[in-house]
C-alpha angles and dihedrals in degrees: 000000000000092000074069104071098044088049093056088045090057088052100043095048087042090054094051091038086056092043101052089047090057086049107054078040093063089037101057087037095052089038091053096043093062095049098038128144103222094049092048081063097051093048088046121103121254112255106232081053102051081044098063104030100088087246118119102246126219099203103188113192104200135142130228087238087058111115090196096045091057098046092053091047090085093048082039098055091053101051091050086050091059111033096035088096077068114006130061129220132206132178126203121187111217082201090067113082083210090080104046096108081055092048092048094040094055096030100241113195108153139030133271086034114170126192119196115222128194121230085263089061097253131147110255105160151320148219132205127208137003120348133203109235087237091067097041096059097039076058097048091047094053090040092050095060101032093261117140115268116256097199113038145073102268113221112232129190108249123200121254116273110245117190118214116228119217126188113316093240105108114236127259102263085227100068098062088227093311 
């Protein structure tokens, strides 16, 4: 008999062990589906599309892989769920052959990258790495109503490189271009 009670305890604490695992599972899974990556991208606008429609663009170039990436899809979510009305947001996958012309174009050489685009589809700034939502958003609302960017590389134009020829006769290795 009293094999009986400690038996009924084991099942009792393996029920509600079991239960609260199942739990914490579907939590994280359901937490996680609604902030994905990958999701967010098939909700995203196309680019050609964000870039014609007289609306400033936030392409943002990311991988699933990405650990930053994914710790910036909650804040993210959340940001697209409040300027869509005026912003539009694109995601490109560096991962996807697809958008190599777009990663060379914009030089894309480390992930998030975002690159900030004018209602007329041209290139204002970017930003490169994990960004506080605070900055992404200060970002968003400036980006939103035309005003500059306070937290991003402003792209300039720069003037055309013009090399200098000097006499065709090639220098003497020795004097280091003296």
């Amino acid at each position: 008999m009293s094999n009986s009670p400690d038996r009924l305890k084991s099942i009792v604490i393996a029920l509600v062990a079991t239960f609260l695992s199942a739990s914490i599972f579907f939590s994280f899974q359901n937490q996680s589906a609604s902030t994905s990556l990958e999701l967010q991208a098939k909700k995203s606008i196309p680019l050609a599309v964000a870039l014609s429609n007289n609306k400033p663009t936030l392409a943002e170039f990311y991988a699933n892989w990405c650990t930053s990436c994914q710790a910036m899809a909650k804040d993210l979510a959340n940001l697209k769920e409040k300027y869509s009305d005026s912003v539009n947001f694109v995601m490109l996958n560096i991962d996807n052959d697809k958008w190599l012309p777009e990663v060379l174009r914009y030089r894309v050489d480390g992930i998030p990258h975002f690159v900030f685009f004018d209602k007329e589809g041209k290139t204002i700034a970017q930003n490169i790495g994990e960004q506080p939502s605070t900055i992404l958003e200060a970002n968003l609302a400036a980006l939103a109503v035309g005003d500059s960017l306070p937290y991003a590389s402003i792209i300039g134009t720069a003037s055309p490189v013009k090399p200098q020829l000097e006499s065709a006769k090639p220098a003497d290795p020795r004097s280091h271009g003296g």
